[in-house]
C-alpha positions in Angstrom: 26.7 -64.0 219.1 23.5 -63.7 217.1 22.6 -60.4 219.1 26.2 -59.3 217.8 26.3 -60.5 214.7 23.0 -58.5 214.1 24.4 -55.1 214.8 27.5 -55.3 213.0 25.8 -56.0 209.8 23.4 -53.2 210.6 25.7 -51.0 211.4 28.5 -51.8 208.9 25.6 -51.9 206.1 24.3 -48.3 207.3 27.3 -46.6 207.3 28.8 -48.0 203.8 25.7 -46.5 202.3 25.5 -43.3 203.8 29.6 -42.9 203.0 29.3 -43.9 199.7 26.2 -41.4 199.5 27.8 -39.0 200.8 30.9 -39.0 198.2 28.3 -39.7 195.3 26.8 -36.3 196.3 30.8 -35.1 195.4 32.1 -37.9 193.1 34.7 -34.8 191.8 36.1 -34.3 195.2 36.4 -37.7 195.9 38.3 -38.4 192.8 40.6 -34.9 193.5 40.9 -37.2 196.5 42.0 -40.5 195.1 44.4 -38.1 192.9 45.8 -36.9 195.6 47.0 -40.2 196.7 48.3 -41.6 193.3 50.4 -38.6 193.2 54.4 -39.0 193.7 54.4 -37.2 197.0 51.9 -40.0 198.3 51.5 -43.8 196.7 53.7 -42.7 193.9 51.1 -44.7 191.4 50.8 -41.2 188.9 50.0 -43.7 185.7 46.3 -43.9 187.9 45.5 -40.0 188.3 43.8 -40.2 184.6 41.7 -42.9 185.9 40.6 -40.8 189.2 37.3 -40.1 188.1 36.1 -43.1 187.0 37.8 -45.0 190.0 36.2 -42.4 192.1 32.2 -43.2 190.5 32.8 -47.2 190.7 34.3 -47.1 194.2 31.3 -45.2 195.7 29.0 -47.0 193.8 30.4 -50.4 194.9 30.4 -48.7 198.1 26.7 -48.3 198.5 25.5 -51.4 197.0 27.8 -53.4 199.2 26.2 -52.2 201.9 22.6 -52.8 200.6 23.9 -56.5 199.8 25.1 -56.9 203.3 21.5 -55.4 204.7 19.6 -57.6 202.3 21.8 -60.7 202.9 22.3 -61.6 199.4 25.0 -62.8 197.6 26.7 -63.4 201.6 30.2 -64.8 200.6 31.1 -62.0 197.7 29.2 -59.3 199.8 31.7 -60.1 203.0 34.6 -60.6 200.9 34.4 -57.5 198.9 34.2 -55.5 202.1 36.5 -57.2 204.0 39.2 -56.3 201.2 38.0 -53.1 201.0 38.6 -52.3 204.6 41.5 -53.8 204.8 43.2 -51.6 201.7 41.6 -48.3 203.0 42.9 -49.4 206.9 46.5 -49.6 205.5 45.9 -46.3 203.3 44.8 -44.4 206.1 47.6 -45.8 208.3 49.9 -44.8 206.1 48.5 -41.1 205.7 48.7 -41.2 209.4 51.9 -42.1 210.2 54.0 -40.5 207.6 51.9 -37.3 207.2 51.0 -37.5 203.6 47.2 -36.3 203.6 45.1 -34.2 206.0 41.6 -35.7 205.7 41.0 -39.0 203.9 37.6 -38.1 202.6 36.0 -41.3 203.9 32.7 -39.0 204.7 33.8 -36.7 201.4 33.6 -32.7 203.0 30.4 -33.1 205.1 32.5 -34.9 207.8 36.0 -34.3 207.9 38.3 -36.8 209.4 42.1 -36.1 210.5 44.0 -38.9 209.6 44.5 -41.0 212.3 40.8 -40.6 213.1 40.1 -42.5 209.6 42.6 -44.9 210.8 40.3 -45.4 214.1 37.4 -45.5 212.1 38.7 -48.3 210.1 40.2 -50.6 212.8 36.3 -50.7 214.3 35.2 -51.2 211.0 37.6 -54.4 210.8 37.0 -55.9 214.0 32.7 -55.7 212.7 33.8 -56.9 209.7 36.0 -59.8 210.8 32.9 -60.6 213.2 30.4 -61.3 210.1 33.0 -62.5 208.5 33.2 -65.8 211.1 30.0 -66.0 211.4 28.4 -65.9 207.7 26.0 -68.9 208.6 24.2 -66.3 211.6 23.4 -63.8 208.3 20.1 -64.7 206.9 18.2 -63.4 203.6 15.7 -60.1 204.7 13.2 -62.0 202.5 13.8 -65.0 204.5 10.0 -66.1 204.4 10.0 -65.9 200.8 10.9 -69.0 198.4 14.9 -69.1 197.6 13.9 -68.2 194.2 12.0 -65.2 195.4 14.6 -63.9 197.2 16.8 -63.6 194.8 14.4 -62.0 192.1 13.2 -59.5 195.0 17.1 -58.5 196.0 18.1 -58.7 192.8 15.7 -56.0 191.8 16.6 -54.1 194.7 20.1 -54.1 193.6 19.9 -53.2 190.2 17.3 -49.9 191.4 19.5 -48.7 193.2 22.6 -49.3 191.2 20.4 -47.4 188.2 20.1 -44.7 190.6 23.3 -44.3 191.6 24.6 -43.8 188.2 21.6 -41.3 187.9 22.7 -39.2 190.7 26.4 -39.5 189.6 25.9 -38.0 186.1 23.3 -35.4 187.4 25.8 -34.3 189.9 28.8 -34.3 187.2 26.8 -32.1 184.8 25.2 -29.7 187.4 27.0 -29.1 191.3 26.8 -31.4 194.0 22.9 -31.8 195.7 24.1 -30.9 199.1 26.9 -28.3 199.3 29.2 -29.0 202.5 32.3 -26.8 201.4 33.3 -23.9 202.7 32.7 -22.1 200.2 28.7 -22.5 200.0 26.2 -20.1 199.0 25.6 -17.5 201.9 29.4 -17.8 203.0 30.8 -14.6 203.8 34.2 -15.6 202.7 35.9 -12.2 205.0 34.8 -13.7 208.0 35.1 -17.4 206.7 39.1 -16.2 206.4 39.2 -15.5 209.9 40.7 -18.1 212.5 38.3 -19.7 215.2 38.7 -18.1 218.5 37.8 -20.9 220.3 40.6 -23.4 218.6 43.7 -20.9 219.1 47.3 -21.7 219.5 48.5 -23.0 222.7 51.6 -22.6 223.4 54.2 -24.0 226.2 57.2 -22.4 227.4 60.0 -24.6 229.1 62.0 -23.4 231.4 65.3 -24.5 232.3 67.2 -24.6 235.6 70.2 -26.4 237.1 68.8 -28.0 240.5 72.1 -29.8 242.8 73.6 -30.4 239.4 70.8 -31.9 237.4 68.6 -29.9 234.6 65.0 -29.6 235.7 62.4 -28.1 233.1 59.5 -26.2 234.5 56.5 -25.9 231.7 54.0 -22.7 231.8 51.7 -20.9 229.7 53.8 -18.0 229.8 55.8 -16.2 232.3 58.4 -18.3 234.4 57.4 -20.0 237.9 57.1 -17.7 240.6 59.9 -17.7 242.9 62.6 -19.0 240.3 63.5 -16.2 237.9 67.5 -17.3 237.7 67.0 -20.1 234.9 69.4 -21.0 232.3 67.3 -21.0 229.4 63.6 -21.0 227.7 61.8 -23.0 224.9 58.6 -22.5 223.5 57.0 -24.7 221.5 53.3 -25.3 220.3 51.2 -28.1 222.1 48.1 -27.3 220.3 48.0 -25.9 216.6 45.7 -23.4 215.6 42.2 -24.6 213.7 42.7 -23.7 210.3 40.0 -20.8 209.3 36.8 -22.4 207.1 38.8 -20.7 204.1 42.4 -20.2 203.9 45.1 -20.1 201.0 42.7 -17.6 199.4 43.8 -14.1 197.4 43.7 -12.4 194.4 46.6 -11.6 193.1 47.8 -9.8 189.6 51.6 -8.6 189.4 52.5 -9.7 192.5 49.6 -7.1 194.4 47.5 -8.8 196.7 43.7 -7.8 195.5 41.4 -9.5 198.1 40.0 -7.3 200.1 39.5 -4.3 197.3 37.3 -6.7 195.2 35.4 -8.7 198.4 34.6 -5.2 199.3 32.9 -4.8 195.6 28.6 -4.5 195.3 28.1 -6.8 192.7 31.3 -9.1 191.2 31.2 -12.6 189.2 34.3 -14.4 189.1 34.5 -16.7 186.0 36.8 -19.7 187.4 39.2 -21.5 185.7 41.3 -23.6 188.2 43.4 -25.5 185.6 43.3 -24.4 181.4 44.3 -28.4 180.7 41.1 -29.0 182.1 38.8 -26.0 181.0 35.5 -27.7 178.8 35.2 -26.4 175.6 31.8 -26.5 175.9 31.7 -23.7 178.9 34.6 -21.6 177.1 32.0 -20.9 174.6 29.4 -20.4 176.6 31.7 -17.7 178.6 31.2 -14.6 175.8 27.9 -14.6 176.2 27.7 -14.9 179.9 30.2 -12.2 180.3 27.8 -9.5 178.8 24.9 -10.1 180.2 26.5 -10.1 183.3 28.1 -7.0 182.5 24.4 -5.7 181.4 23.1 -7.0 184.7 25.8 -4.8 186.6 28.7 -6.9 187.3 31.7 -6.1 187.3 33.3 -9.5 185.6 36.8 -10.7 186.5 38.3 -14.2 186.3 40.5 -16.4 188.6 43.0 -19.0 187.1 46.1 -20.4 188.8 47.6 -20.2 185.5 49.7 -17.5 184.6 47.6 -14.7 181.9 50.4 -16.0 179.5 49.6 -19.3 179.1 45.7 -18.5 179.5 45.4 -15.8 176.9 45.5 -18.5 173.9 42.8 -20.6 175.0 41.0 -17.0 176.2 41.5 -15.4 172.1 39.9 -18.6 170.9 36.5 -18.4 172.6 36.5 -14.2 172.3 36.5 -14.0 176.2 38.0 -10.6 177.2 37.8 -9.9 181.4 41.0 -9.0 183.6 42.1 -11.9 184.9 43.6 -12.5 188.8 45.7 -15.1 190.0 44.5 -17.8 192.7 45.5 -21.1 194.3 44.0 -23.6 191.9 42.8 -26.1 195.2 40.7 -23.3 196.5 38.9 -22.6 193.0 38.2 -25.9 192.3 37.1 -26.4 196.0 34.8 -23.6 195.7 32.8 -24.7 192.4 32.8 -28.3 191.2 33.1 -27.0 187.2 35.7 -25.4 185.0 35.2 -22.9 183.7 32.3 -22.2 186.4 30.6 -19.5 188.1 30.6 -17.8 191.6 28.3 -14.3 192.3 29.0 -12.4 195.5 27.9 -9.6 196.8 30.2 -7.4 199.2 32.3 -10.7 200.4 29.2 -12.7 200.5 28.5 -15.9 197.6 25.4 -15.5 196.2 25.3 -17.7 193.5 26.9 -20.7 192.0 26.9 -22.5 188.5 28.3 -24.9 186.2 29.4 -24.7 182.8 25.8 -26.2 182.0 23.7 -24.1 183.7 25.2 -20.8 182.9 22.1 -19.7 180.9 19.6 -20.2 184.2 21.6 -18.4 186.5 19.7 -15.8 187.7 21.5 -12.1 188.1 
């Protein structure tokens, strides 16, 4: 039981810090997460999608210094607790994703790993039975500094603790003022976002047709891939239906549109174009809408050509556009795949003939090099 006890706080401890990690590298798209489940269609709990941010920065920051608790052995009896609950809630949230279809990928591991559903919900149970297992056995859980003093022990984790917590709130803020470290989305620099459009050929569509005869007086159904059993072409009726859905392309839901005219493929076909990306006006910074003017022309100068992508309508835009003497076409896109694409708004994206070149934030829009 020692032996067991052992691995599941190794193990548990490991992978609550490298999830929380993982989402601190994001801490925006975990909270577009979290909003995601407050939202009517989901938990129905909309009076918490303000709060999504902030939830999103103490939840992953909990996260990773639960797990350094657990590793260190300190503080044993909050440490478990806190984890235990915190499995529990995220088992039954994932469940209930699961089983009534409400959201595609819980973003335990954020977009470096992406997890259907009911393989979160897997996940979670494991996670549980670990948990459970230190859980009942609290006494087998000794300090790391176990040859140290108890006063020692607690003055060396402590300071552990509080490092790490200090650089966790680093990371978050550098991340929140800049782009994430590590970019796993799909829409990364070096992306050729033609081909990224395209469906896997190696995950198609599988299809099954049923086939339906009347045997002695009984219906008998004959499945194939295609064309009806050999021998038997008298049957009384045929069914398909899909038995494997297509993998979703790395990118999809993507265009340019302006008056109803679908633009993509003129302007991915374009040398040099920046888009200037502004996914929602309510939550445009005013801080980048006045750095945008001056961006604009040097881009210009550079030899862009300068066009911007809101999935608001150039109506409701133009207002907040006058005010900041911004003046660029501007193209209609799904708001989920700007903000996917850059973690900022207003941001940046370069590309060159279909491929991203560049990326930037509001904040660094004066080092981006063109």
């Amino acid at each position: 039981m020692k032996g067991l006890v052992a691995f599941c706080r190794w193990f548990v401890g490991i992978l609550f810090i490298f999830s929380g990690l993982i989402k601190l590298n994001d801490p925006l798209g975990f909270s577009y997460k979290l909003d995601e489940y407050f939202s009517a269609a989901v938990l129905g709990l909309e009076f918490l999608q303000p709060f999504a941010l902030p939830m999103a920065i103490f939840v992953v920051i909990f996260e990773v210094v639960l797990g350094i608790m657990l590793l260190l052995g300190f503080q044993k009896k909050f440490t478990i607790w806190s984890i235990l609950l915190m499995i529990v809630f995220f088992t039954f949230l994932t469940f209930y994703s699961a089983y009534f279809d409400k959201v595609t990928d819980c973003g335990c591991f954020g977009d470096a790993i992406p997890l259907t559903p009911w393989q979160s919900f897997y996940k979670d149970v494991v996670l549980l039975v670990m948990i459970l297992v230190l859980f009942f056995n609290m006494d087998k859980i000794s300090s790391a500094f176990a040859a140290c003093p108890p006063a020692g022990r607690k003055a060396k984790s402590s300071i552990i603790i509080l490092v790490a917590t200090i650089i966790c709130f680093i990371i978050a803020y550098y991340v929140l003022m800049h782009l994430p470290i590590l970019d796993f989305r799909a829409y990364k620099i070096g992306t050729d976002i033609e081909d990224a459009m395209k469906e896997d050929p190696s995950h198609p569509a599988i299809y099954g047709y049923d086939w339906y005869y009347t045997v002695d007086g009984k219906e008998e159904i004959i499945t194939t891939e295609g064309l009806p059993p050999e021998g038997r072409p008298a049957y009384d009726k045929v069914e398909t239906r899909i038995i494997q859905e297509a993998a979703l392309p790395k990118i999809h839901d993507f265009s340019i549109e302006k008056d109803g005219e679908d633009y993509t493929q003129e302007i991915l076909d374009k040398e040099k174009v920046v888009f200037v990306m502004i996914y929602d006006m309510t939550k445009a910074e005013e801080g980048g809408m006045q750095k945008l003017a001056a961006f604009i022309e040097r881009a210009q100068k550079a030899g862009y050509e300068v066009i911007g992508l809101s999935a608001n309508p150039i109506d409701q835009l133009q207002p907040l556009l006058d005010a900041n003497n911004v003046e660029l076409p501007f193209y209609t896109t799904d708001g989920t795949q700007i903000k996917t694409a850059v973690r900022s708004t207003p941001s940046i994206m370069t590309i060159k003939k279909g491929v991203i070149t560049a990326k930037s934030h509001w904040n660094d829009f004066e080092q981006l090099s063109l």
